[in-house]
N, C-alpha and C positions, 0 to 999 in steps of 0.2 A: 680481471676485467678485460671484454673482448675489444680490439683497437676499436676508435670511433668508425661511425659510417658517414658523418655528415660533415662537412667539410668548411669552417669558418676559413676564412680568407684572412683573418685578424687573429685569427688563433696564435697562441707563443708560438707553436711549434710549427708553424706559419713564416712567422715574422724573422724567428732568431739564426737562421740560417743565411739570412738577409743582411740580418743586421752583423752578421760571423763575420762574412763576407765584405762587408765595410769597413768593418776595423782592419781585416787582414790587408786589403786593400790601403788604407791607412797609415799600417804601420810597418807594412812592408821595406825592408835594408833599412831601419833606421835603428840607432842604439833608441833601446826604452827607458827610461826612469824609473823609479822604482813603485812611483804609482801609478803608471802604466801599464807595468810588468801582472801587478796583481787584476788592473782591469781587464787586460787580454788572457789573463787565469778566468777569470770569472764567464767572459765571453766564450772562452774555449769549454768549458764543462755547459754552457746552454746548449752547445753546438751537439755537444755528445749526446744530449738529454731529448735534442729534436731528432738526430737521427735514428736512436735508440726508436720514438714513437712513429717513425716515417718505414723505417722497415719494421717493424709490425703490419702497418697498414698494409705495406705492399706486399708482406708475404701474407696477411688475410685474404688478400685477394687472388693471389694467385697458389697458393697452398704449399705442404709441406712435402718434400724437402727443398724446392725451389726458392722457397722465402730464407732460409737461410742461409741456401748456396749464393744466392743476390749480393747475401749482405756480408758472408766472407770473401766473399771475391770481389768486392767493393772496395772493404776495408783494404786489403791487400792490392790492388793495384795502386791507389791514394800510398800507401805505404811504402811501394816501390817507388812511387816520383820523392817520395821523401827521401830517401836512401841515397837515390841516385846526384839527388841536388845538394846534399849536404855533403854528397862524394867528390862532385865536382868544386863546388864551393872551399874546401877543406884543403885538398889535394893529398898528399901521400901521407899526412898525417890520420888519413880517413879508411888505412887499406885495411882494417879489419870491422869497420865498421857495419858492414852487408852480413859480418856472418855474427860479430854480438846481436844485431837485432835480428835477427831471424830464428838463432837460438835462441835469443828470447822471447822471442813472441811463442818458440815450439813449446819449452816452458810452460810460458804463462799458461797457453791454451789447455795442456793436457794436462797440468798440475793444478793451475792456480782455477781456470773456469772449467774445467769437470772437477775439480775436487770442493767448491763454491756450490754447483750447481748439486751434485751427492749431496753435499751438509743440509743445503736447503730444504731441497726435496725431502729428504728420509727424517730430518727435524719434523716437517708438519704431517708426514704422512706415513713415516715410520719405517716403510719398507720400500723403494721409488725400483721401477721394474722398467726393462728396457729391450731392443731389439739385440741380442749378443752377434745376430749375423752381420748388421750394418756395422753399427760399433766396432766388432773384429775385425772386419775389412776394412775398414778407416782408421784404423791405429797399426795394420801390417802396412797399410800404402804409404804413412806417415814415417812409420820406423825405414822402410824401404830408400825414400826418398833425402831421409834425413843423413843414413847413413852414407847414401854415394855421394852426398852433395857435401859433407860437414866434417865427416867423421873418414873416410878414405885420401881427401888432401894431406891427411898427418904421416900418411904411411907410404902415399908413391913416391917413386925417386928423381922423377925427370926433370927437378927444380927442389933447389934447397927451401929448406923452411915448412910449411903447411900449406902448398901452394900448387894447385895443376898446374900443368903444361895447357897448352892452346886446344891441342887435340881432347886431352883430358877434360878440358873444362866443357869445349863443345860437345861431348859426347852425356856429362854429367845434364848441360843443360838439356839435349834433347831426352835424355832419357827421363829427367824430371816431364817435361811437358806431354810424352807419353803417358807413362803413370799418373798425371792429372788427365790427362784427360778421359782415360779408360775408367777412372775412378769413378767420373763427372759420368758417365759414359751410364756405369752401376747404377749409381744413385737416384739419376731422373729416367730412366727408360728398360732397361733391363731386369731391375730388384729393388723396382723404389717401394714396393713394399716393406725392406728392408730398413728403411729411415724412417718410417712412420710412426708416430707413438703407440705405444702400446698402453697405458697406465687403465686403470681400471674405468671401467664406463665410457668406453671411448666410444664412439659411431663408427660405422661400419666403414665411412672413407678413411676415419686415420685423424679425423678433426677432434678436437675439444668439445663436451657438452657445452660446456660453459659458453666458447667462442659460436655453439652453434645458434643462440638466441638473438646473434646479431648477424644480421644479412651482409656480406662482402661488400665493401665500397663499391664504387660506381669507377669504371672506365677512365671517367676523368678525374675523379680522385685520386686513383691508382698512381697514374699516369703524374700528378702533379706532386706526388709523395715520393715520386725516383726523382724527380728532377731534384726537388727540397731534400732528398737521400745524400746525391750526390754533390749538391750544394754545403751540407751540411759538414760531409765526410771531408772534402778539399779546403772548407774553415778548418776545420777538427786537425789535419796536417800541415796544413799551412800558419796555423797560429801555434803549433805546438814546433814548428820551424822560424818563426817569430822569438819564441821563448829560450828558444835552442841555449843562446848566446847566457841567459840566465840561468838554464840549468848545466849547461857547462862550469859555470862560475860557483853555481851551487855544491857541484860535483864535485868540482877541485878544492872549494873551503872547507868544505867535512870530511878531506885526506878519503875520498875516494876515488878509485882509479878511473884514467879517463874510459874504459870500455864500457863502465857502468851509464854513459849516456846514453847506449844503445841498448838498457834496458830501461831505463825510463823514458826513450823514444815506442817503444813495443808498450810497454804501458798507456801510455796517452793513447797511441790509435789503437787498441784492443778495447777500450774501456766501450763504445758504443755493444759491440758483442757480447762482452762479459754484462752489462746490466741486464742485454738482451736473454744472454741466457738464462741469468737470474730469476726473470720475470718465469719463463717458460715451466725452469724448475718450482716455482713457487704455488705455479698452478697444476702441479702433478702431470708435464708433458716433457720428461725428459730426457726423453730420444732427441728432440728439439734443440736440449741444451748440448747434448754429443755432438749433436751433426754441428751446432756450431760451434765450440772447441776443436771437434779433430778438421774440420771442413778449414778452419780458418789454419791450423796451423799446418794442414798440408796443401793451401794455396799461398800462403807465406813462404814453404821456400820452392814449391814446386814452379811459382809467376816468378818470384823473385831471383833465384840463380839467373834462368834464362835470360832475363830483363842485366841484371849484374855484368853477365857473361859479352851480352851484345857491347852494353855501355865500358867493360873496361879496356875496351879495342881504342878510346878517349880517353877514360881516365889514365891522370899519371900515376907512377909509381905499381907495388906488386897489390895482388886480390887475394886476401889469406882466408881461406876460411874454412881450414882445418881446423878443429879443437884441437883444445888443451886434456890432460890426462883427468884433472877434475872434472872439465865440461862431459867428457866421454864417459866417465863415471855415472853422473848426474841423468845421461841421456839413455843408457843401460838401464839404471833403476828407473829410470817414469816410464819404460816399456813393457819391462817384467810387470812393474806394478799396477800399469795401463792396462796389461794382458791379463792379469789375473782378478782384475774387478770388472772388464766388459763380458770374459769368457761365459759366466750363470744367468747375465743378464738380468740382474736384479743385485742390489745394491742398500748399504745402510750409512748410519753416519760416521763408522769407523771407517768407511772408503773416504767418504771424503776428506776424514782430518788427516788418513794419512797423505794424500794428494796434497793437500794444504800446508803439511810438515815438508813435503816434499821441494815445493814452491818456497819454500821459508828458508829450504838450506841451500836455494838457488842465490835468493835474493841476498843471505847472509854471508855466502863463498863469492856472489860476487864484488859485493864490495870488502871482504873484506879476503882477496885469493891468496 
């Protein structure tokens, strides 16, 4: 179904960004109760559900791959104040917490929503076909960035532990913000052919038939669907930073380890994406759902180090965010495995359940390392 054109002012997806924003307002520093706790769960899943339908609109209107560089670059800065606040908030109990949720969000994105987004796709249409030269270049920029920023803290020497030096880390951040932005650089201006879908019957801009029966919002719609976007996203982190204090307690009653908050932090702010791509795949457009899996997870650590790097000149205590020998394992295989289902550019449902097995022995080593 193509986003709406017309624009109720009363509309849920309207209102609940509104109303996110009240409660978070609300219920911000205070201990919750336990039936509060499930009302601000409820509140928080509307918030996902409007933003989900708000970047539709705004990438209807402004097209693809714009629409869902919008909305992982969104996600991901909302993401970084989370990170940073709950870093400061925490203190040195928090020093590994920037690089659990960024491997998790890398995860999620290239395991759990391309491998979600395959199943979908190739369940209804059998065979789901894609661009291999965007997609390939969005999973070397991802391996690239993932590896100087995550995976080389474990092995230099100039500070014990998994930990750059000052030098090391400012050179990591700028070289992430290169590599994004040359990436950003591909994507919208130089081979944005390259992100466009391809799936059968498509029009000759790179649109959906489906989506072409309905005319692009109006200006002011547009326009009032980034505000209620970003309205929506700063509920969506702000209440799942509300919640914190519960899933911390939750995490530690089920004897799982504290890093595992940093993956069901990545979880809560990915889920507006992941439905998003859901949708995209469901409608046989799933170049759509790549760009935003690999798009979100190489603005997840390529904003986020940089942002980390500035902020731990403040933060107290060390910034770890080498992996572990499992995580580096884990991070190996969803590359190879990434590389060898974007490479033909066309895909079935055995790519995606292995991506989804893949995602399952993340989520299963992590709580259980």
């Amino acid at each position: 179904m193509a986003p709406p054109t017309r624009f109720s002012s009363l509309s849920w997806a309207n209102v609940l960004p509104v109303v996110a924003l009240v409660v978070l307002a609300a219920t911000w520093g205070r201990t919750l109760p336990p039936v509060l706790v499930v009302v601000v769960a409820v509140v928080l899943a509307g918030a996902v559900l409007a933003a989900v339908h708000h970047a539709e609109v705004v990438a209807h209107r402004v097209g693809e791959p714009f629409g869902s560089l919008l909305l992982a670059v969104a996600v991901t800065i909302i993401e970084v104040a989370l990170i940073v606040t709950l870093s400061i908030s925490g203190g040195p109990e928090t020093a590994t917490l920037a690089r659990d949720t960024v491997f998790a969000a890398a995860m999620i994105t290239c395991n759990g929503i391309v491998g979600l987004s395959l199943f979908l796709g190739a369940r209804r249409y059998g065979l789901v076909v894609f661009n291999a030269e965007g997609s390939g270049a969005a999973l070397a920029t991802v391996t690239t960035v993932a590896t100087l920023s995550l995976v080389l803290p474990t092995f230099t020497t100039s500070r014990p532990g998994p930990e750059f030096s000052g030098s090391q880390l400012a050179f990591a951040a700028v070289a992430s913000l290169v590599v994004y932005a040359a990436f950003v650089m591909t994507q919208t201006v130089r081979h944005r052919d390259f992100f466009l879908p391809v799936a059968d019957g498509e029009n000759a801009d790179g649109q959906d038939p489906e989506d072409g029966h309905a005319a692009p919002p109006t200006t002011r719609a547009a326009i009032t669907s980034v505000v209620l976007l970003l309205a929506a996203l700063v509920a969506v982190v702000g209440l799942a930073k509300v919640e914190s204090p519960a899933i911390e307690a939750g995490v530690a009653a089920v004897g799982f380890p504290p890093s595992f908050v940093g993956v069901v932090i990545a979880l809560l702010v990915l889920l507006p994406e992941t439905l998003a791509a859901s949708r995209a795949a469901r409608r046989n457009r799933l170049q759509i759902s790549l760009n935003l899996a690999f798009g979100s997870a190489l603005a997840s650590i390529g904003l986020t180090i940089p942002v980390i790097a500035v902020a731990s000149i403040w933060l107290d205590g060390p910034l770890l965010l080498g992996l572990g020998a499992t995580q580096m394992v884990l991070l190996a295989l969803t590359v190879v495995v990434g590389a060898l289902t974007v490479v033909t550019g066309r895909a079935t449902r055995l790519h995606g359940v292995v991506h989804l097995v893949l995602l399952a022995a993340f989520l299963f080593l992590a709580a259980n390392p």
